[in-house]
C-alpha positions as CSV (number, residue, x, y, z in Angstrom):
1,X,21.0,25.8,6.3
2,X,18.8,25.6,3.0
3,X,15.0,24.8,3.5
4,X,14.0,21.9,2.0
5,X,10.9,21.9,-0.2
6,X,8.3,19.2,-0.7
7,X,4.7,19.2,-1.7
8,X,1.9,17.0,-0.3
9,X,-1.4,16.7,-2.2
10,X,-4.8,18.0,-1.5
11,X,-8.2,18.2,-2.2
12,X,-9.8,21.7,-2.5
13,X,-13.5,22.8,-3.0
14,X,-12.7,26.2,-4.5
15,X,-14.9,28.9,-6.2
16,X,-13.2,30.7,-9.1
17,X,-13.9,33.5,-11.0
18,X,-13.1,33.1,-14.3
19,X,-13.0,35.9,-16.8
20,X,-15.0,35.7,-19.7
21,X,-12.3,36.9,-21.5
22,X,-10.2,34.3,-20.8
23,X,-8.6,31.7,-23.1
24,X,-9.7,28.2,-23.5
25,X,-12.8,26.7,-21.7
26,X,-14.1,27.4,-17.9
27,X,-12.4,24.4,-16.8
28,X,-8.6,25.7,-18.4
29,X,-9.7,29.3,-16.8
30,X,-10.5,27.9,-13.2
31,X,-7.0,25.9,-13.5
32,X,-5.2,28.5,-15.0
33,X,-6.2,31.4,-12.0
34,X,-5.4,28.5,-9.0
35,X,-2.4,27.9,-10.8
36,X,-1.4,31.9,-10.6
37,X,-1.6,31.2,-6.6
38,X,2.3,30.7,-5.5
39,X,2.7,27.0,-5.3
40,X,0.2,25.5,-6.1
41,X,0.0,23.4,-9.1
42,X,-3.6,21.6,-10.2
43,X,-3.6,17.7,-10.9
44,X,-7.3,17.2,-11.8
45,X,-10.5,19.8,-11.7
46,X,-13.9,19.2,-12.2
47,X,-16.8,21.8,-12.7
48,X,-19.2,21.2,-9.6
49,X,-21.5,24.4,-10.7
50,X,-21.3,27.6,-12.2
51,X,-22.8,31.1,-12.3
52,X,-22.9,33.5,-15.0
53,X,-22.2,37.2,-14.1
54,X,-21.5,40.0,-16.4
55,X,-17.9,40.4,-16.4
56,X,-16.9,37.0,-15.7
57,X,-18.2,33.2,-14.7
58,X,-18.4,31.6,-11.0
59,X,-17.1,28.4,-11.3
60,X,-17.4,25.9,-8.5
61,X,-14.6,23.1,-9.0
62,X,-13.4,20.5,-6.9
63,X,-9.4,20.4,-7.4
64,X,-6.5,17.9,-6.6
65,X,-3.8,20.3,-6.0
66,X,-0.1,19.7,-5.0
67,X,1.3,22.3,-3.0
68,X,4.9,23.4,-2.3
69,X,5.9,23.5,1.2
70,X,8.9,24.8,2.5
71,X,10.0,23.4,5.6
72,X,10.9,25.2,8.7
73,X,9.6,28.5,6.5
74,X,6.5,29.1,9.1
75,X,4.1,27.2,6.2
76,X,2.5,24.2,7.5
77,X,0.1,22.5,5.1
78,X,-2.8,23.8,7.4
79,X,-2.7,26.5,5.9
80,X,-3.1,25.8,2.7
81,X,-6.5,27.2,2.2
82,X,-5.3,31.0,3.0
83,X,-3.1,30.6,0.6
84,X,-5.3,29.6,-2.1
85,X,-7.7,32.4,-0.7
86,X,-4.5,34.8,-1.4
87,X,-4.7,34.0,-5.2
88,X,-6.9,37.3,-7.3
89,X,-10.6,35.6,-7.6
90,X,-10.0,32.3,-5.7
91,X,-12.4,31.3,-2.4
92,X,-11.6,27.9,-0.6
93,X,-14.5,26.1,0.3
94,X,-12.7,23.3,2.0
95,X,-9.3,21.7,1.8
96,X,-8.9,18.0,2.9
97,X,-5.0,16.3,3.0
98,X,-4.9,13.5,0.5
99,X,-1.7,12.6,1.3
100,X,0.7,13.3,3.8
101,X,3.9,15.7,3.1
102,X,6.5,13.8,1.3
């Protein structure tokens, strides 16, 4: 029997690290390293803080996320954050369910 995959919608206080290297502004870096986290696609970020460093910027963002979740897979939405703290540079402050799973 074939899992079914939805996504359900969340709201994420996240720090990034953001290269300084990186291409476009701090707000397309923070997107683009929460996107590189498996599943997880960004609907809206805004900059909450940042913090210089020498290799690379601290970006605090708060982030509507939608996130894949595949059913009877062993990954309930709870868990949502240690997947986002899985992702290279990526720290979940806190993760709140906008919406249930749909």
């Amino acid at each position: 029997m074939a899992a079914a995959i939805h996504t359900q919608t969340v709201e994420a206080t996240v720090t990034v690290r953001v290269s300084q290297a990186a291409a476009g502004d701090l707000a397309a870096g923070a997107r683009a390293q929460l996107e590189r986290v498996d599943g997880i696609d960004v609907e809206d970020l805004s900059i909450a803080g940042l913090q210089p460093g020498l290799n690379d910027t601290t970006v605090e963002a708060v982030a509507t996320l939608s996130v894949a979740e595949v059913r009877d897979a062993n990954q309930p939405a709870e868990r949502v954050a240690d997947r986002l703290s899985d992702g290279f540079g990526v720290e979940p402050e806190q993760v709140e369910r906008v919406e249930p799973p749909g």
